[in-house]
Steps between C-alpha positions, in 0.01 A plus 500: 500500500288291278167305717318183399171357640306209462145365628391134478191372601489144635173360413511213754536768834288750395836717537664749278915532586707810371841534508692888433850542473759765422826444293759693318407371174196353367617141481599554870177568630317276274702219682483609831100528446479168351699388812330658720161316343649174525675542874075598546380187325723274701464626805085449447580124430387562105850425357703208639920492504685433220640180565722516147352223382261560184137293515471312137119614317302177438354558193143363390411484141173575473289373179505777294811541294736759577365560870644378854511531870752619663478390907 
């Protein structure tokens, strides 16, 4: 049994979430902690549902060459 945990720290709450799961494999319990930190980031309002439908980047070229924004 392989474990994986993870701590974030959300700057805007003041709140640190953590997530530990348990899995056969490594890649198993890597995903099942990722889920588990994303079912927590919903569920806090943080995250909104996927609707499927992918938001375009505006991008802003700034004066200097080479650099932009990315909103």
């Amino acid at each position: 049994t392989f474990f994986a945990e993870l701590s974030i720290y959300i700057r805007e709450r003041n709140q640190t979430i953590h997530a530990r799961e348990n899995g056969s494999t490594k890649q198993i319990a890597s995903k099942s902690c990722a889920l588990a930190l994303v079912r927590q980031l919903y569920h806090l309002n943080i995250i909104e549902t996927f609707t499927g439908e992918n938001k375009k980047k505006q991008i802003e070229k700034v004066n200097s060459p080479g650099c932009f924004l990315f909103f």
